[in-house]
N, C-alpha and C positions, 0 to 999 in steps of 0.2 A: 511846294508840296503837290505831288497828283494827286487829282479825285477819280476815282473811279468811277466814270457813267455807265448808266444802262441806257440807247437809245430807246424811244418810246415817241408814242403820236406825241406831235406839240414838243418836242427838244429834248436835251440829253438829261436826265436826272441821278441827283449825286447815286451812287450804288446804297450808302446808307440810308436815305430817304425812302429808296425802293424797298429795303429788306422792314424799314419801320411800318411800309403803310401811308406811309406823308405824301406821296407823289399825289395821292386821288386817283390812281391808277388804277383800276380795276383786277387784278389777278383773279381771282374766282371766276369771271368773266371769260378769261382768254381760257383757263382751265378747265370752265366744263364745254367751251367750243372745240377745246384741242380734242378733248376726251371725245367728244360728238364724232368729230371727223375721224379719228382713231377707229371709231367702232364701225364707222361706217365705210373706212377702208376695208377693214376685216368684212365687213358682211360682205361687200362686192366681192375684194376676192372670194371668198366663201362659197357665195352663189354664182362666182364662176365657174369656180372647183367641183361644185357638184353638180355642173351641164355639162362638165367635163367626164365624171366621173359615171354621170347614170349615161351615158352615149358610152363608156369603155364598158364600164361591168354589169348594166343595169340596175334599175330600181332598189332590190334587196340586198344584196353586193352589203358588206360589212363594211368597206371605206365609204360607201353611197350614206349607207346610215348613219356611223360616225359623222361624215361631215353634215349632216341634219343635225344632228345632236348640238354639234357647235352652232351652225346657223339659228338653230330655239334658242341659245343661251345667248346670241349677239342678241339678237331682239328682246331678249329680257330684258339685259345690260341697256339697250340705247332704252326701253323703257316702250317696246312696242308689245304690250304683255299680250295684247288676242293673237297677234302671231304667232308670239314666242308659246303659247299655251298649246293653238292649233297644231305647229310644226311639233312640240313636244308627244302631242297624240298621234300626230300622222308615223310620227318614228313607233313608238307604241305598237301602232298598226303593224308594223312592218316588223319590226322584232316578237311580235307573237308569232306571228306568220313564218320566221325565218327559225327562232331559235325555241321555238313553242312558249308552254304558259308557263315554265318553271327554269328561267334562267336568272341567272345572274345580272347579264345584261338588262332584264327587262327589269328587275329589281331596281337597278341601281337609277334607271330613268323613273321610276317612279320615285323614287327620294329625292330625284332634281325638281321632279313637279313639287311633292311635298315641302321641301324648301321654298321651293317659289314662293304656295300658299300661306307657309308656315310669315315668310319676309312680309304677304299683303294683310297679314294679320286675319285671316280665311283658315279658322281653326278646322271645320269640319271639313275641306278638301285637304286641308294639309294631314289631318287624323287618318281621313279615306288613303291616302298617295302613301303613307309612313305603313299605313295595315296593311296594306295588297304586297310591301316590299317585304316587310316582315311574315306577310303570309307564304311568300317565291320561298323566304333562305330560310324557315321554319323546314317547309318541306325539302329543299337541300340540306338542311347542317340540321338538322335537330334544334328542339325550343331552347336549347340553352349555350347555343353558339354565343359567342360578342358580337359575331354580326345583327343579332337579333336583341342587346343589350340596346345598341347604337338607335335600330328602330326606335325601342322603348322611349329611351332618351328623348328621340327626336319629336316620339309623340308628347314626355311630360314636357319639354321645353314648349313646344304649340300651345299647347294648353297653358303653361304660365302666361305667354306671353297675351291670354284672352282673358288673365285674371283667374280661372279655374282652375282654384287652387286644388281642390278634395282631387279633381281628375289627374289634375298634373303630379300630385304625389301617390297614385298609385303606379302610374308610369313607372315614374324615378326611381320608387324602391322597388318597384321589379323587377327594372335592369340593373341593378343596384348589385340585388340576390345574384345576378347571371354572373355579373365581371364579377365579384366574390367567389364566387367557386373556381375563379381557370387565375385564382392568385396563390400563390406559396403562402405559408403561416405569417412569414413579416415582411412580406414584399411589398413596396410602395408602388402603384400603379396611375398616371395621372388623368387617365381616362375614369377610374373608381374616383376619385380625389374631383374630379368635374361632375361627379353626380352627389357628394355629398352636398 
């Protein structure tokens, strides 16, 4: 009968021992190294892409920016948050500057900051970054867009997750009210259905 080995430091171990756990092998180990070095491929390219990128288009240039936007998000991921915060504002900076105070785009980077905050459990930045984005698509789409449900959401979910409850349900059901209105009389919706 063949066994199927996995090689491994210290000799070949049967394939079923690996998949149990029995070896003492460390898998979690090798996986958040691989994951490490993953990101931190991506950043290098990333940050050579954009030496590339602000010498072809300049500074404000819309790929210059996008590729910032990824570069804050690598250093969130590998877990360098004062970067990933500062690169988030420097783009900030640059998307006021570029596309003014009432785009989309700058919207949509403040709801990456607000996640951020919302994941470090930093309810009152994450409130602040969900308000300013809802303040952007308020003044594009009118107060009862879904885009501005989504806000809502994002602000009562922050707040549950701080335990404040009273604030976090007036969030909920007032994004609740919005996607209710842009639904048919019996239409099942699973965006509504995630706020009940």
């Amino acid at each position: 009968m063949n066994v199927v080995t996995c090689d491994m430091e210290g000799g070949a171990k049967p394939f079923e021992e690996v998949l149990k756990g029995e070896s003492g092998y460390d898998f979690r180990r090798v996986r958040s190294k691989t994951k490490q070095n993953k990101t931190f491929e991506k950043l290098s390219a990333c940050l050579g892409m954009l030496d590339k990128l602000m010498d072809k288009y300049g500074p404000d240039h819309g790929k210059v920016i996008q590729t910032q936007l990824n570069l804050a998000a690598l250093y969130l991921e590998n877990g360098n948050d004062e970067k990933g915060v500062k690169k988030y504002h420097q783009v900030l900076h640059l998307q006021y500057k570029k596309y003014g105070n009432n785009s989309t785009q700058v919207a949509k980077t403040h709801v990456k900051l607000g996640q951020h905050w919302k994941k470090k459990k930093d309810t009152e930045k994450a409130i602040n970054s969900f308000s300013k984005a809802k303040e952007i698509d308020t003044f594009l789409f009118g107060k009862y867009h879904p885009q501005i449900a989504q806000h809502l959401n994002n602000m009562g979910t922050a707040e549950l997750e701080s335990d404040h409850f009273d604030a976090a349900m007036d969030y909920l059901q007032s994004a609740l009210q919005i996607q209710q209105m842009h639904l048919a009389p019996n239409e099942i919706n699973p965006d509504v259905s995630l706020t009940y």
